[in-house]
ROVEXBA-520621 format. One record per residue (C-alpha): residue number from 1; residue in three letters; x, y, z. Coordinates in steps of 0.2 Angstrom, whole numbers, padded with zeros to 4 digits. Example, Ala and Ser with C-alpha at 12.3 -4.5 7.8 and 13.67 -1.06 7.14 Angstrom:
+-----+--------+-------+-------+-------+
! num ! residu !    xx !    yy !    zz !
+-----+--------+-------+-------+-------+
!   1 !    ALA !  0062 ! -0022 !  0039 !
!   2 !    SER !  0068 ! -0005 !  0036 !
+-----+--------+-------+-------+-------+
***
This chain:
+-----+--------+-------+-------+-------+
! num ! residu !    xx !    yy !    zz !
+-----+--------+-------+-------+-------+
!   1 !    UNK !  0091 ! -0098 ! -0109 !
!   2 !    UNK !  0094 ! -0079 ! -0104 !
!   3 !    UNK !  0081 ! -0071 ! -0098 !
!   4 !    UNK !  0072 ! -0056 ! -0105 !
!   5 !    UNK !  0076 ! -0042 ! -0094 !
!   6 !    UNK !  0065 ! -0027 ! -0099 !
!   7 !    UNK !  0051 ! -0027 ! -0104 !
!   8 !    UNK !  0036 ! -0011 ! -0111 !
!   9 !    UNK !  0019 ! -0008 ! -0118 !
!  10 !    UNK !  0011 !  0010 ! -0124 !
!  11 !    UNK ! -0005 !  0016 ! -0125 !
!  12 !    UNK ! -0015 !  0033 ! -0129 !
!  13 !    UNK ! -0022 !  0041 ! -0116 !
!  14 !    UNK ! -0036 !  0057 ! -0119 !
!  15 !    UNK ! -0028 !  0067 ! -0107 !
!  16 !    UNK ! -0014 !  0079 ! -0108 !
!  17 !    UNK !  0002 !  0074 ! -0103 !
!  18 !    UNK !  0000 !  0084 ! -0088 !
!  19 !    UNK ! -0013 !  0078 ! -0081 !
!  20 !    UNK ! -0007 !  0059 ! -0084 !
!  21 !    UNK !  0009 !  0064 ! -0077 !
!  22 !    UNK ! -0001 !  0069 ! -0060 !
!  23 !    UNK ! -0010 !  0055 ! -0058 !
!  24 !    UNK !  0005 !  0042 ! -0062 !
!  25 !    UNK !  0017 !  0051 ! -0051 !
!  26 !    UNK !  0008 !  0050 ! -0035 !
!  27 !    UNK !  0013 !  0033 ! -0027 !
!  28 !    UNK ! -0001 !  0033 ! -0015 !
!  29 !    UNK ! -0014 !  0031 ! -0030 !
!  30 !    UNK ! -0005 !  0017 ! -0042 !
!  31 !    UNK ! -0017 !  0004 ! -0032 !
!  32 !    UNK ! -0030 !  0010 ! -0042 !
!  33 !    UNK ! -0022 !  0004 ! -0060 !
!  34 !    UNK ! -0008 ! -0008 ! -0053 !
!  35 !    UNK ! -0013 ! -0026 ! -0053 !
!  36 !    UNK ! -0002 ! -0029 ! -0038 !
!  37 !    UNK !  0002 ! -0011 ! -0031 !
!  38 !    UNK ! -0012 ! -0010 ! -0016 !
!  39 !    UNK ! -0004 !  0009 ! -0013 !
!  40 !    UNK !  0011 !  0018 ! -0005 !
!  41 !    UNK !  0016 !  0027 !  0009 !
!  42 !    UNK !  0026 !  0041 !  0006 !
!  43 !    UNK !  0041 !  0043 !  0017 !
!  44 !    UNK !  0044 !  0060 !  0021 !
!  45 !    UNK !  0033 !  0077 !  0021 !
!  46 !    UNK !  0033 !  0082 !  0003 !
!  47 !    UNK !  0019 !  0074 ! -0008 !
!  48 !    UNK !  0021 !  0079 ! -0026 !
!  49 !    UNK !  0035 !  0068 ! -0033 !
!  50 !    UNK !  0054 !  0074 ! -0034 !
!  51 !    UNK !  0070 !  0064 ! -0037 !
!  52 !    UNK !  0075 !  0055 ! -0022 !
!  53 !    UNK !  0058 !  0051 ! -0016 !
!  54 !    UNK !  0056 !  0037 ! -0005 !
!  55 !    UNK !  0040 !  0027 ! -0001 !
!  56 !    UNK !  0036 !  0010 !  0004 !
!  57 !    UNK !  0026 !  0001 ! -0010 !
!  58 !    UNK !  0009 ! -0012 ! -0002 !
!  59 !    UNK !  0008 ! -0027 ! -0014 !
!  60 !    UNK ! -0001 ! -0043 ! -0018 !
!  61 !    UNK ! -0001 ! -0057 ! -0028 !
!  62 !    UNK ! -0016 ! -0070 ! -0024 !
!  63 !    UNK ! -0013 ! -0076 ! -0005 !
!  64 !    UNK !  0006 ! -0068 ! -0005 !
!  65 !    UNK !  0008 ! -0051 !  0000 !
!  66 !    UNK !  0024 ! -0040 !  0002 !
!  67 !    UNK !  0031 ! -0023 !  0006 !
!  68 !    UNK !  0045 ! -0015 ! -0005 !
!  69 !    UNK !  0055 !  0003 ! -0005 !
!  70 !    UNK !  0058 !  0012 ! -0019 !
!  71 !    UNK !  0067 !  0030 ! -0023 !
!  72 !    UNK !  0062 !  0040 ! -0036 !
!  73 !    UNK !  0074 !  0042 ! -0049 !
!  74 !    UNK !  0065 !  0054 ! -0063 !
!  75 !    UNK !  0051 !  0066 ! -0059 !
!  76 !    UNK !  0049 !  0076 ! -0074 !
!  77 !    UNK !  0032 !  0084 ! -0076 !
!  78 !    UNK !  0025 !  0080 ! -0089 !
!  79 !    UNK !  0040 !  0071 ! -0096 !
!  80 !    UNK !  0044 !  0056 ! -0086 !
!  81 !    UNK !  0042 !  0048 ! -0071 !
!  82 !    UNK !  0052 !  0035 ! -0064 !
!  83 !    UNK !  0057 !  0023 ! -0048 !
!  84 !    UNK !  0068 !  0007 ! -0043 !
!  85 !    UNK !  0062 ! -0004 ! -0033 !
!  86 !    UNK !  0080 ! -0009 ! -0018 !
!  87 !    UNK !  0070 ! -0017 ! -0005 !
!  88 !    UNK !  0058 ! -0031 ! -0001 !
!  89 !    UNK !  0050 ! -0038 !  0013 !
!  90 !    UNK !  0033 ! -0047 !  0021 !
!  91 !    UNK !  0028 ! -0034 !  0033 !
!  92 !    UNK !  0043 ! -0023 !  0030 !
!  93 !    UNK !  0053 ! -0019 !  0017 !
!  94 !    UNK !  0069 ! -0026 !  0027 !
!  95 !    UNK !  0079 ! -0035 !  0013 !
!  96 !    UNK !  0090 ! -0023 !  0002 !
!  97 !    UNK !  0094 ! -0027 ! -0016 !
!  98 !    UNK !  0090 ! -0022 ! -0034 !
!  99 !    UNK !  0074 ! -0026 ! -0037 !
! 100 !    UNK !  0065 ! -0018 ! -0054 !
! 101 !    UNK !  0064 ! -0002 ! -0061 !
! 102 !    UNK !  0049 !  0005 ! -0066 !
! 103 !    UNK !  0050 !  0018 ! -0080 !
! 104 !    UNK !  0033 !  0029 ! -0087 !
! 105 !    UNK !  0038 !  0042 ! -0103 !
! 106 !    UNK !  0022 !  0053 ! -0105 !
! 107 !    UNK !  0022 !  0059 ! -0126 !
! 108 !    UNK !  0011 !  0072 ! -0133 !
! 109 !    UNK !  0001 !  0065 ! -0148 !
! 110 !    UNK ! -0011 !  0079 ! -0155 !
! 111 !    UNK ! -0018 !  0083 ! -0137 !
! 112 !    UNK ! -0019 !  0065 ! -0131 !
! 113 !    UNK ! -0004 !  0055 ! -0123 !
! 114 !    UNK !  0006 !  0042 ! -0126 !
! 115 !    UNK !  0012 !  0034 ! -0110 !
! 116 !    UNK !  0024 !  0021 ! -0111 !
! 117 !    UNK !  0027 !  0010 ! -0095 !
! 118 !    UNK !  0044 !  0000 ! -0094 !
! 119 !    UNK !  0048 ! -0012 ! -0084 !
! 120 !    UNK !  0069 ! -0017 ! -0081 !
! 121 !    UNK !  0074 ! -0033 ! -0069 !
! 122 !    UNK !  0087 ! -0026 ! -0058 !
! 123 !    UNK !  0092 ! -0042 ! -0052 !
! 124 !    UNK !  0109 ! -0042 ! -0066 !
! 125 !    UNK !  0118 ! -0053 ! -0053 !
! 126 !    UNK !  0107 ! -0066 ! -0050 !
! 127 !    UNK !  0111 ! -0082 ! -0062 !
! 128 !    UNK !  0100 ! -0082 ! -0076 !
! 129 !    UNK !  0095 ! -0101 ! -0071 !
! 130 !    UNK !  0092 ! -0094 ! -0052 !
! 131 !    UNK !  0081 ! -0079 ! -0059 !
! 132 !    UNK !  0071 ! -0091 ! -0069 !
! 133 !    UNK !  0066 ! -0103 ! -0057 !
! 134 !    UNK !  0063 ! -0092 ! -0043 !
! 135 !    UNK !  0052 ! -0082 ! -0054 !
! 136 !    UNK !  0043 ! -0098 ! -0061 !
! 137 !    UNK !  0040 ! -0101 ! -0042 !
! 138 !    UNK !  0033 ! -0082 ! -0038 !
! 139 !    UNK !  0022 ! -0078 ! -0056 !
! 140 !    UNK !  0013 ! -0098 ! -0057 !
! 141 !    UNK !  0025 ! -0103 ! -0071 !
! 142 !    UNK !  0031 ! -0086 ! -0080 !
! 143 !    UNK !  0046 ! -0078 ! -0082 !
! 144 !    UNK !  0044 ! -0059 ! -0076 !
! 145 !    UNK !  0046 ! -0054 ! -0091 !
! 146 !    UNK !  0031 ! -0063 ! -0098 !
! 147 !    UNK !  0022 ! -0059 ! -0080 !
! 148 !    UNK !  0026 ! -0040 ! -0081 !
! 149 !    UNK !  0021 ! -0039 ! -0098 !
! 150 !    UNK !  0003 ! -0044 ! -0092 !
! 151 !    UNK !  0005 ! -0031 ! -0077 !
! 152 !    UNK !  0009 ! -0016 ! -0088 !
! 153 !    UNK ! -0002 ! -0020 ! -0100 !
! 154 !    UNK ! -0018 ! -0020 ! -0087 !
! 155 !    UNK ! -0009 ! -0004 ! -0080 !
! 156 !    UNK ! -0010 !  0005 ! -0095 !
! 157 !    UNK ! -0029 ! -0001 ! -0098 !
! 158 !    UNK ! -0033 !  0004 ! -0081 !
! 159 !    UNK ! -0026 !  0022 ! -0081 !
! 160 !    UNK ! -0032 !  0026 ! -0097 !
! 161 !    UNK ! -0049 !  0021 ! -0091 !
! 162 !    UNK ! -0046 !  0032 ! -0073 !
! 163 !    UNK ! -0040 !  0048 ! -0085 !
! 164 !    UNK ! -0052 !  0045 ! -0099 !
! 165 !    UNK ! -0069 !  0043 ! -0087 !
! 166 !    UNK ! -0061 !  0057 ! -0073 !
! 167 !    UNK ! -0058 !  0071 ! -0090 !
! 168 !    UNK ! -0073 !  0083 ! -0091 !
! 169 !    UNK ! -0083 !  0080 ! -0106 !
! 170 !    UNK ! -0087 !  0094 ! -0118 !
! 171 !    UNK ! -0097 !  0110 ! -0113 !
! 172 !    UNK ! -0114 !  0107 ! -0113 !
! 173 !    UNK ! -0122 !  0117 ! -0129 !
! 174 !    UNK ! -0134 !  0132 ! -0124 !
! 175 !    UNK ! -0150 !  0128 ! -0125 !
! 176 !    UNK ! -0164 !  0139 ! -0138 !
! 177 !    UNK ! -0166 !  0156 ! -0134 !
+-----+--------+-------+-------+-------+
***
């Protein structure tokens, strides 16, 4: 059976895209929505993100925990935002290879946001038979597919509840003269 081999999930988010676009493109904060992201660490001097940004991804998945690189492949304020995963490792992210791509679009929808998260195997050369058992073996019995679809969708929950609960409430009216 092929495998599926991108999957997405949207949600609105009261927040301007803007301001989701801050928060999502900071590497260093995706522990706090990610189910598995435990943070980043941003390899280089420059901390707001730009195209061909590398940092080193802490993850976790019950008991297992690994490291991976990833580059930055659209930083569009506002806009986009978007990395691929080329590296895994336990402590280090040591082995090279096509990995994921991870994909956010960020959509004005009468001052709220749509933000769409997509997720795309990278592993095209792996044997669709390979891909399925290995990832059997690392989700508990999913495909990634059906794992990531899980993943984005708690990503997406979690953000929105970050932005909507961080956005200033309305201006407090003044009181009787």
């Amino acid at each position: 059976m092929p495998r599926t081999m991108s999957v997405a999930d949207s949600i609105i988010i009261e927040a301007t895209p803007a301001q989701v676009y801050e928060r999502l493109s900071d590497p260093t904060a995706m522990g706090r929505w990610s189910p598995e992201n435990r943070g980043a660490t941003v390899r280089g001097e420059r901390r707001e993100a730009y195209v061909g940004m590398v940092f080193d991804g802490s993850n976790k998945r019950g008991a297992m925990r690994w490291s991976t690189r990833c580059t930055v492949t659209a930083a569009d304020p506002g806009a986009r935002f978007a990395f691929r995963v080329h590296a895994i490792g336990l402590r280090r992210p040591r082995l090279p290879g096509p990995i994921a791509t991870w994909d956010y679009l960020f959509e004005d929808v009468g001052g709220a946001t749509r933000v769409t998260e997509t997720w795309t195997d990278d592993r095209s050369s792996w044997p669709d038979v390979l891909a399925n058992a290995f990832d059997r073996v690392a989700t508990g019995g999913k495909t990634f597919a059906q794992f990531q679809r899980g993943n984005i969708r708690t990503t997406l929950q979690r953000l929105k509840s970050v932005l909507e609960e961080d956005a200033p409430g309305p201006a407090p009216s003044p009181g009787p003269a």
